[in-house]
N, C-alpha and C positions, 0 to 999 in steps of 0.2 A: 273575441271570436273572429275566424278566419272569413275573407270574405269567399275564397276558394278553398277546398282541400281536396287533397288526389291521393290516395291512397295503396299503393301497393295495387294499381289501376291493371287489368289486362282483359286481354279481349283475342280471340279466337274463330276466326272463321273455318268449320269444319277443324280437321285433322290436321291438316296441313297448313292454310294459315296462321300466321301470329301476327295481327296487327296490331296489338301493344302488348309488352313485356313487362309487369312490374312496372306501372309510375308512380314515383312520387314528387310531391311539389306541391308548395303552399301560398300563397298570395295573401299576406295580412296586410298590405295598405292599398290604397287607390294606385294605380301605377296600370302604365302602358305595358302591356307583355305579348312579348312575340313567339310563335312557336313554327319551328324549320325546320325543312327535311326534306329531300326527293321523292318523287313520285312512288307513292308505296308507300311513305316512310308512318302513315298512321296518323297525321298531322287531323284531317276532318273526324276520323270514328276519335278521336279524343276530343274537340268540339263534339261532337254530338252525346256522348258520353255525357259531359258533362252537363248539357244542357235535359239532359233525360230524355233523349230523343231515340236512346239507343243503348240498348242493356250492354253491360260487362259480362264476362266471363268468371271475373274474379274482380275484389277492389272493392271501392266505395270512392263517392266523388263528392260532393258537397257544397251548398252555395250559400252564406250567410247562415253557416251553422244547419241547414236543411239538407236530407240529401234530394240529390237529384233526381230519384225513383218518384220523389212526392210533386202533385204539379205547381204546390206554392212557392215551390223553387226558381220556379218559370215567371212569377208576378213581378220581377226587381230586372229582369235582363232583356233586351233586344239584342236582334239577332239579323246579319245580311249573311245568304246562305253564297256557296261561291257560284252555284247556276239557280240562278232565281229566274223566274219566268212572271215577269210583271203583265197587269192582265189588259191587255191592248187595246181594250176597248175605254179604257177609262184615261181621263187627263191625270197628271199629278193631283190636284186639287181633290179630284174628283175619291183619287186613290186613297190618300191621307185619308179624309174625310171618313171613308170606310172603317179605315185601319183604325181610329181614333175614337168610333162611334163603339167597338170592338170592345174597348176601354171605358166605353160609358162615359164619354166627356159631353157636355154639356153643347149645344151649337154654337155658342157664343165663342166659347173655350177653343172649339174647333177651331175656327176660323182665326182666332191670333196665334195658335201654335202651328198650321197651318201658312198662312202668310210671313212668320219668323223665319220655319225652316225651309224654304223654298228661298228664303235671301241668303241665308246660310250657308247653302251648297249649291247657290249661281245658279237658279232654277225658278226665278220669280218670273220674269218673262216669258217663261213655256210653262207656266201655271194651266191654263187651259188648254193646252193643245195637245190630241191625241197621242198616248205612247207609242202609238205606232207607228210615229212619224220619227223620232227617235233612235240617236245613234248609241251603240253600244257605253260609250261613255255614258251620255246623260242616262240610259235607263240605271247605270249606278247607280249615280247621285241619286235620284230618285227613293234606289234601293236603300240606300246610305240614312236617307231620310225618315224612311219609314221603319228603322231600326232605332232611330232615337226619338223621335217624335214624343214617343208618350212619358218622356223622362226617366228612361229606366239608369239602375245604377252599375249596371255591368253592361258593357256592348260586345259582341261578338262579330269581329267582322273576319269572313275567310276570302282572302281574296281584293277586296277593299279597293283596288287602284286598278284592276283587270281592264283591261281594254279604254284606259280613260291616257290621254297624250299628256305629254310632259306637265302641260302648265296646269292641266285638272289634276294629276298626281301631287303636285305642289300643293292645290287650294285644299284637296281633301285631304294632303298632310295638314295641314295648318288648320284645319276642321278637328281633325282628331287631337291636336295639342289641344287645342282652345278644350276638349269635351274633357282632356285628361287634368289641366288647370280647375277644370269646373269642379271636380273631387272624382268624377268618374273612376271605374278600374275597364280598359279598352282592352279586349283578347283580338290578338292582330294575328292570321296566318296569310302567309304572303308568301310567294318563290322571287318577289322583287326584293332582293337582301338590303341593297341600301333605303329602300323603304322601312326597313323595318329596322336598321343602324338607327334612323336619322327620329325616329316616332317610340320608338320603343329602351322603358328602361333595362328591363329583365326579357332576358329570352332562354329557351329550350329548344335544344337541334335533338331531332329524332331520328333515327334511320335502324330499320328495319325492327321499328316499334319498340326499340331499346332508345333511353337518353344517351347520347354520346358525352353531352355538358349540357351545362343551366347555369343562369345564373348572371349577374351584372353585365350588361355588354361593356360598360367602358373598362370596368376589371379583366375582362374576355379579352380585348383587343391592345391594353398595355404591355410592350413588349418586355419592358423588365431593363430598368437601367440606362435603358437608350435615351440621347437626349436630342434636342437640335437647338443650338443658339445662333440668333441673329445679331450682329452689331455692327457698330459706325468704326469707321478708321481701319488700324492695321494691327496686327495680334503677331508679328514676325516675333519679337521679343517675349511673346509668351509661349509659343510652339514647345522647348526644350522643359518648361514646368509642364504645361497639358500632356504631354506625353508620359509623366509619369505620376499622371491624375487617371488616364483615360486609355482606352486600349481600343482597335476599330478608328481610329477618327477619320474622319474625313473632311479634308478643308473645300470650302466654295466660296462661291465670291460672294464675302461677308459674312459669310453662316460656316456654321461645322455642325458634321454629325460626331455623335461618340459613343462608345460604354463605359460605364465610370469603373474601374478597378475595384476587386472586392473588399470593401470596407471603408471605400471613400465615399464622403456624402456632396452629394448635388453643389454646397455651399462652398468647400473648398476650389473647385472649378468657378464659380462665380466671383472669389474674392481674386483671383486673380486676375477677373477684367475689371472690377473697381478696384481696387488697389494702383492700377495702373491707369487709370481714368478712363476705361474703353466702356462708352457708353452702349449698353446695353437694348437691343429693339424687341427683342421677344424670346422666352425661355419653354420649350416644349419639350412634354414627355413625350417619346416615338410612341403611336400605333399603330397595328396594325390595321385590314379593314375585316369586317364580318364574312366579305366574298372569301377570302383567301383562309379565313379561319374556318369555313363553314365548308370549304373545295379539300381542305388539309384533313377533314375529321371522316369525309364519306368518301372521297375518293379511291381507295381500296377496296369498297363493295361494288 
């Protein structure tokens, strides 16, 4: 059973609108997944879609075999919306507590799932202190919190690192590994791309509520053939073979870039720096990055 399904998904506002076209896409394991796209491009009505929050046009969506019309689709996932409006009069503690009471947990129960996640996402210290004292970053985290708190098995975050500075983008990266390690499946939309390179296995670029691609980022971003090698010493005596290994190269000091000729494999290129004792520092496939592949696919519109 799939833990997501999208089916032939589309959505219409009025006559003129199309804020999604046909999606399809399936999610069978736990795994991080990103979904991108410009302003427009239909990235939130497919979160809401699939949370049941918001009818289709056409489609069906699906969550642990349920669809999403039914609300026990809703009992397994948390959800951080991208403009949340946390209620100012309450502490973190105070908030939790609410959210968690929602859930029917016990006081006891409260209170160590409660005290966990507030150390979790660097918010123990401002456990009691009004949200309204509160900079746009920490009312995140906050938010961040109260989407996972009750143990659900899907999290939903749009948005996720919105207004939080470098070093809380980092910790709330390294929150979201740790929750995707834990067996979690994290639906991440974000306009910060390498946020979503650096956190996400699978993603989907959308633009003008068509898929443009999907699918593995590091499959997405391997350029094909390109290589870079780093080593110790001097390679002058091998220049005249590499050249008719490799096509593009490019000499630097101590590395080369190249593309391997069609039908030559990676290992031919390598034996010629052991064969001649040139010790080898590091062998890499070129990628490229998500920015430049995600500016290459919408750029025309």
């Amino acid at each position: 059973m799939s833990i997501i399904q999208v089916s032939n998904l589309t959505k219409y506002y009025g006559r003129k609108i199309h804020a999604l076209d046909s999606i399809d896409f399936t999610i069978n394991d736990p795994i991080s997944f990103g979904v991108l796209g410009p302003n427009g491009a239909g990235k939130t009505t497919l979160i809401k879609i699939i949370m049941g929050l918001c009818r289709p046009t056409d489609g069906s969506t699906f969550i642990n075999g349920i669809s999403s019309s039914s609300s026990s689709s809703r009992l397994s996932i948390g959800y951080l919306p991208e403009s949340h409006n946390l209620p100012e009069y309450h502490t973190p503690r105070s908030f939790l507590d609410v959210t968690l009471t929602f859930f029917g947990f016990a006081r006891s129960e409260r209170r160590r799932r409660i005290d966990e996640i507030l150390e979790r996402v660097k918010m123990r210290e401002w456990a009691d202190v009004k949200i309204r004292k509160f900079s746009k970053g920490m009312r995140q985290r906050v938010g961040i919190a109260s989407a996972v708190i009750a143990g659900p098995k899907i999290i939903f975050l749009d948005e996720p690192t919105d207004g939080v500075d470098p070093v809380g983008r980092k910790e709330i990266r390294d929150f979201i590994m740790e929750l995707k390690r834990s067996g979690k499946t994290i639906f991440v939309n974000s306009h910060l791309l390498s946020e979503v390179e650096k956190t996400c296995d699978n993603v989907i670029i959308l633009n003008k509520g068509k898929v443009v691609m999907q699918g593995n980022i590091e499959k997405m971003l391997v350029k094909g053939n390109i290589y870079e090698i780093a080593y110790d010493g001097s390679i002058e005596t091998l220049k005249p073979d590499l050249q008719k290994l490799t096509v593009n190269i490019e000499f630097g000091q101590n590395k080369l870039e190249f593309t391997l000729q069609n039908g030559i494999k990676l290992n031919e290129v390598l034996k010629l720096f052991t064969s001649n004792e040139i010790p080898l520092r590091s062998v890499n496939e070129k990628r490229g990055s998500l920015e430049d592949l995600f500016i290459e696919l919408v750029k025309d519109e």
